[in-house]
N, C-alpha and C positions, 0 to 999 in steps of 0.2 A: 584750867580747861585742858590738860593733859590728855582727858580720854579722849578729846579731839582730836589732836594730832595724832594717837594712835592709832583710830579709828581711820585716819587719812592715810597715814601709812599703810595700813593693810589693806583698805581699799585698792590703794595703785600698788602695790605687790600683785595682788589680784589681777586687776587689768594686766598686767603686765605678763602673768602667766599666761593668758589668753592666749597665745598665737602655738606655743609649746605645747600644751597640756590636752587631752582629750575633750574632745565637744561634750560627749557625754557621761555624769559620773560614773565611776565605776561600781559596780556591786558592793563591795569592801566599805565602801566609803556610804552607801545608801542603808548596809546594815548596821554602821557603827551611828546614825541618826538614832536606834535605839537607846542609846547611851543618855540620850535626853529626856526620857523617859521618870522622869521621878513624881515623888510626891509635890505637890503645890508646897513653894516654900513657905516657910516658917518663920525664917529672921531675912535679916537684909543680904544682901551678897554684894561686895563690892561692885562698882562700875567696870573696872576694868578685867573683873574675870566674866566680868556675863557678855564685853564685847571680844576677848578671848574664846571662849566657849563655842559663843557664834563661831568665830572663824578659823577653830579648830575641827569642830564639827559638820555646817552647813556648807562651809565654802568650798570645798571637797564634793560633796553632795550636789553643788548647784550647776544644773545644763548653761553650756560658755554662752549663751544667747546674745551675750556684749562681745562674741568676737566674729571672726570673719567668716568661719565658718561653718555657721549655722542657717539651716536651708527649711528648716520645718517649717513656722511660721510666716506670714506674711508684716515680720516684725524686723526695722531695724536696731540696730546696736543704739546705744545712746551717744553721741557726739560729746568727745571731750567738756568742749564746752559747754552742752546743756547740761551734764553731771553737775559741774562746779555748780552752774547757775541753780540747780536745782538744792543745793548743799546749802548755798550762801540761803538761798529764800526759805528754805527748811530753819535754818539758823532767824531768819527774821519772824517765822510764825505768824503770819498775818491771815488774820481768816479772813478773807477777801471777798467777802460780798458787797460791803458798802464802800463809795467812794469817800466819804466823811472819815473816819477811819482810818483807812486803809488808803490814802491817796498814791504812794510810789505804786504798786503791784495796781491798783488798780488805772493809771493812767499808761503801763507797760502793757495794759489788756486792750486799753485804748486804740495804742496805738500800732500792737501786735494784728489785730482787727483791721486795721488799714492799710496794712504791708500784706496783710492775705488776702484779702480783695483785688489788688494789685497786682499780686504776682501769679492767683490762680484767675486772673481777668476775670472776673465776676463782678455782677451790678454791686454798685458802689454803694446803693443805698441798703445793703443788707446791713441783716442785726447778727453778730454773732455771737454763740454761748460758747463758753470754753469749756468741755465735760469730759467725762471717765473716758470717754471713748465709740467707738463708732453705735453700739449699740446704745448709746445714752443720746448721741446725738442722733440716731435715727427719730428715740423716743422723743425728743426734744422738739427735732423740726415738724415729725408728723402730729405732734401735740397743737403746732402751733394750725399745722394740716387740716386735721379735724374740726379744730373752735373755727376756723374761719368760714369753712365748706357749710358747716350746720349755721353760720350767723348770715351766710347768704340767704338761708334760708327762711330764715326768722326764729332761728332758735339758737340760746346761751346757755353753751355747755359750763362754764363759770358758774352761770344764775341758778340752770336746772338737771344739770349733769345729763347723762344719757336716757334713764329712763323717762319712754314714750320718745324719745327724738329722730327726725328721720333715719332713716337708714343708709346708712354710707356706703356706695360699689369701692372697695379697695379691689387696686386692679395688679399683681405681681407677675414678675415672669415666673413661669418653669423652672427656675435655676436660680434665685431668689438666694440672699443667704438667710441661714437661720438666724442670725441677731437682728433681722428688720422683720421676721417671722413674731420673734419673741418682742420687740420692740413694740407691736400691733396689739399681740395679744395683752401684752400688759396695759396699752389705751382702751380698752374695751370693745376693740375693733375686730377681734375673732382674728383666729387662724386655720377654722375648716371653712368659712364662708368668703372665702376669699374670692374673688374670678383668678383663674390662673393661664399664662399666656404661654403655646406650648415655645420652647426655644429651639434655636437648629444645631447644628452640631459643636458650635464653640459656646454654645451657651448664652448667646443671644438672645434676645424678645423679639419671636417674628411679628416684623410690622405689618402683615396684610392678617393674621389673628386678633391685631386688636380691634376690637366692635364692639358694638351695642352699647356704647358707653351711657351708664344714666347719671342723673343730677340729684345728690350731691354726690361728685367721685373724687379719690383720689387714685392717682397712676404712680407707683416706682418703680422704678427704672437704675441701670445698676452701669456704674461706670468700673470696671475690672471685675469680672467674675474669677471667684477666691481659688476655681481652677484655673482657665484657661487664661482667664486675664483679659478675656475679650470684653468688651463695650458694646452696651444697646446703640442701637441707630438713633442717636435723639434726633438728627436731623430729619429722619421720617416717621417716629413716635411723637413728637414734643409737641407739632401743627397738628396730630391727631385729638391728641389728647386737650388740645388749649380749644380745640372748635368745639369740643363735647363740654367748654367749660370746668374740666376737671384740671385740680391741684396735681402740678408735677414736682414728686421728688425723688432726688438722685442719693441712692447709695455708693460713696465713692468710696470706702474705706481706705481704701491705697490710689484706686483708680485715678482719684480725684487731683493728686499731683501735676500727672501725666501733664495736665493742662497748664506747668510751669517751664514745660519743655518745647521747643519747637520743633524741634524732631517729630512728637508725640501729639502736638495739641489738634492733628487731626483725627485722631481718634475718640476727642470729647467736642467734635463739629456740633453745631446745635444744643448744646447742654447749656448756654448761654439763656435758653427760653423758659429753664424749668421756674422753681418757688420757692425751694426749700434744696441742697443738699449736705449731706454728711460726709465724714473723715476721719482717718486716725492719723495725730500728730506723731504717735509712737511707733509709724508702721515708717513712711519714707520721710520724715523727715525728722527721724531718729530723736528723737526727745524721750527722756526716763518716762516708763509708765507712771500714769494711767494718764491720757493725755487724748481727747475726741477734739472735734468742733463742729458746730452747727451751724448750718449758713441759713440767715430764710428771710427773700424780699421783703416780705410786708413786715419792716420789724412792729407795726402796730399789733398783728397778729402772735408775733413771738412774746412779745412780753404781755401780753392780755394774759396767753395761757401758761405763765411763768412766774409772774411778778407780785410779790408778798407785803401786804405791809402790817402792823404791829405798832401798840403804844412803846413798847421800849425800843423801837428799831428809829435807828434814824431819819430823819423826814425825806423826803425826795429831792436831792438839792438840783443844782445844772448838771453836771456832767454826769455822765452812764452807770449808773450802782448795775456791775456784773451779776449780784443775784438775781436782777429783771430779766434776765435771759438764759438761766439754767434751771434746772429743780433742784438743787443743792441752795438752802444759804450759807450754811458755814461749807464751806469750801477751799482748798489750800490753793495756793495764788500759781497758779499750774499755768499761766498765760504769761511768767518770767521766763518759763524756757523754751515757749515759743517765740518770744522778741528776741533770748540769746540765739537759737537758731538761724532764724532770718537774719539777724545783724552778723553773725557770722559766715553765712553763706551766703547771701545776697543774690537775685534773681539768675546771674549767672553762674554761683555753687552750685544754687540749689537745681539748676537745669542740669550741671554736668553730672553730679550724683544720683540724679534719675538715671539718665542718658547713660553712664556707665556701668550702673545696673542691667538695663535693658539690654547693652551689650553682652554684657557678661553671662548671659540669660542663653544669649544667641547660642551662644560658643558651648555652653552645658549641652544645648541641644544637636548643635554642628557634631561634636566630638559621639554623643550618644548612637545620633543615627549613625555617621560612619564606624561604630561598633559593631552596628548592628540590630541594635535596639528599636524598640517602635515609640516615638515619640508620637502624642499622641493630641497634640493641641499645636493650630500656627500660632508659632511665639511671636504676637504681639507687644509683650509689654515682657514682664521680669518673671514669667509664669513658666515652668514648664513640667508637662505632664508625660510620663516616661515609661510604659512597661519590659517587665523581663521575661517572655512567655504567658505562660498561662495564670493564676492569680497564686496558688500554693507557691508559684517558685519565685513570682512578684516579690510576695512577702515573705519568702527567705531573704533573698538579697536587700530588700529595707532591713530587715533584722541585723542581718549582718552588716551591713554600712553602719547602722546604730551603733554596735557592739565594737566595730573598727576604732571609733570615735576619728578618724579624720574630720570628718563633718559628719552632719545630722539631717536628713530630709526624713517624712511622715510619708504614711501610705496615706491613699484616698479611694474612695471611689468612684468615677464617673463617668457617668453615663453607659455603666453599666461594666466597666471594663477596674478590675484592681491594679493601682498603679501608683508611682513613687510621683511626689508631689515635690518641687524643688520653686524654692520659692528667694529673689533675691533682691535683698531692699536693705544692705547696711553698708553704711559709711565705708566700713572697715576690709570689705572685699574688696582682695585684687586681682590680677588678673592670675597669678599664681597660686593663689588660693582658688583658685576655678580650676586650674589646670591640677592640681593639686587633690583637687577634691574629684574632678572627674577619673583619673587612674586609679582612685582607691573604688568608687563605683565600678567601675568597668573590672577591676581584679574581684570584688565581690562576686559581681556577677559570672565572671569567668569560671571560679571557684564553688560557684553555689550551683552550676550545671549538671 
């Protein structure tokens, strides 16, 4: 097993170059990718030159998103320890859908399930799926969303799918993201027939907009909008939507943490009444992609519109077969490097690494505006939205910070205005790498006048 440890080797080379090396690759290195460019091979190539190849070639090529300072995404770095954890269960191969099978990975799902419940205080009696990610878990828990809403009704979307079945009001904000857009549209739920709730200026769902709610609805609701970072009001949407009898679910992608922090947990006040909400385990609590979860009360509901059986699948024994609660059956055991997570950080890490994020958030913006700059969002959470002028000289200075590689922030859009999008959710930021990163922003922008 030689290419193992070579492969480990150059792995942590890698990380390790992170802190030195430019955020993002350089041209040189994105044109010599050509070089990969052959005919489909012929004969065999050994092992250890095609994981050479790779890491002569791509790893050059590849944006540092595993290091500190990378600001584009609303993704963190992968934690030490989830890598390994993620290395060792890759090494184990376990397709992880039944617990027969599959017992270690799937009782680490188990009980990964009840340390999340726990620490994001959520009803205990929830079911959750472990999936790709926030867009899989939006699909997941509104899947479970829809079969319930039409079984109130007296119709089985299971029995008779959608055609001829009532009509479902989905109810979104204004400011919605598009992976709970595209989540909808892939349930058969439309995405021009939506109601749409106008928002205010952090991006909000204004709660005196929402009305005329009919039966069967469902209402989502967004905990950290992917600009500003700000939170719907559940505590004055959530008693709206539960008198109208409609399924409330929370899009937290990142938001959803927040609520492991007490700093923070008043900004997910009343999120406690929804049905269903969503997460990415790859955004704040840094675990290797591709890593979602679903949360949704009536787990009868989730696993109805999930749960698979088959003569050659194993029978239903006692404890939880994980594929009852995704759309995946063969699935990699992706709920190991949520148990190393939590076991390594524990409700007080994993508070402080919110909590020092959201600082470090502050200070991006503190340092901006006294530039001079127009920050353009209250930084509530790790969010901040930041222009340089008018939008052509916006997007020179994004260009140029890109091209700097100190760090990496995206442009955006919103609400009307072009602007640099700095987004902060890895382990691995410190507070010098903020300071670090903002001098090189501010000489951009100096220079790009």
């Amino acid at each position: 097993m030689q290419i193992l440890d070579d492969a480990a080797r150059r792995a942590i080379a890698y990380l390790n170059s992170l802190h030195n090396r430019p955020v993002s690759p350089r041209r040189d290195a994105i044109e010599r990718l050509d070089l990969l460019e052959t005919p489909a091979p012929q004969k065999p190539t050994a092992s250890g030159e095609v994981l050479a190849r790779l890491d002569e070639f791509v790893s050059p090529a590849t944006m540092a998103m595993a290091g500190p300072r990378f600001f584009g995404f609303v993704i963190g770095g992968s934690l030490p320890v989830t890598l390994a954890a993620n290395w060792l269960a890759a090494a184990w191969d376990q397709n992880a859908g039944y617990d027969a099978p599959t017992p270690g990975v799937a009782r680490l799902e188990e009980i990964a399930q009840r340390w999340l419940l726990e620490m994001l205080d959520l009803p205990k009696q929830c079911a959750v799926g472990f999936v790709t990610g926030a867009t899989v878990a939006n699909f997941t828990a509104l899947a479970a969303a829809r079969n319930a809403v039409l079984k109130r009704c007296g119709w089985s979307v299971e029995a008779d799918g959608l055609f001829g079945a009532p009509p479902i009001q989905v109810v979104v904000g204004e400011e919605c993201h598009p992976t709970l857009l595209k989540s909808l549209g892939m349930l058969g739920l439309g995405r021009s027939r939506l109601t749409r709730v106008p928002a205010d200026s952090q991006g909000r769902m204004r709660a005196e907009k929402l009305q005329h709610l009919s039966s069967p609805s469902i209402v989502c609701l967004q905990a950290g909008n992917v600009n500003s970072g700000a939170f719907d009001s559940f505590d004055e949407l959530c008693p709206i939507a539960r008198d109208a009898g409609a399924w409330i679910h929370i899009d937290g992608a990142f938001g959803l943490w927040a609520r492991a922090a007490s700093s923070l947990s008043h900004l997910t006040r009343g999120m406690d009444l929804a049905d269903s909400w969503a997460t990415d385990a790859h955004k704040w609590l840094n675990v290797p992609y591709d890593s979602g979860i679903a949360f949704v009360r009536d787990a009868d509901a989730l696993r109805s519109s999930m749960a698979i059986t088959a003569e050659y699948l194993p029978p239903q024994g006692a404890r939880r077969n994980p594929c009852d609660y995704t759309p995946e059956l063969s699935r990699r055991a992706r709920g190991v490097e949520v148990w190393s997570a939590l076991l390594h950080l524990g409700r007080e890490g994993l508070a402080a690494m919110i909590e020092r994020n959201c600082a470090q958030a502050r200070r991006f913006a503190e340092r901006l505006t006294a530039a001079g700059h127009d920050v353009l969002n209250e930084v509530v959470l790790n969010q901040v939205v930041v222009r340089f002028g008018d939008a052509e000289r916006t997007k020179r200075v994004i260009e140029a910070i890109q091209q700097d590689g100190t760090c990496w922030a995206g442009v955006t859009l919103w609400q009307g205005h072009t602007a640099m999008r700095i987004s902060v959710c890895s382990w691995a930021t410190t507070e010098a790498d903020v300071e670090l990163s903002v001098d090189a922003i501010i000489r951009c922008a100096r220079e790009g006048s």
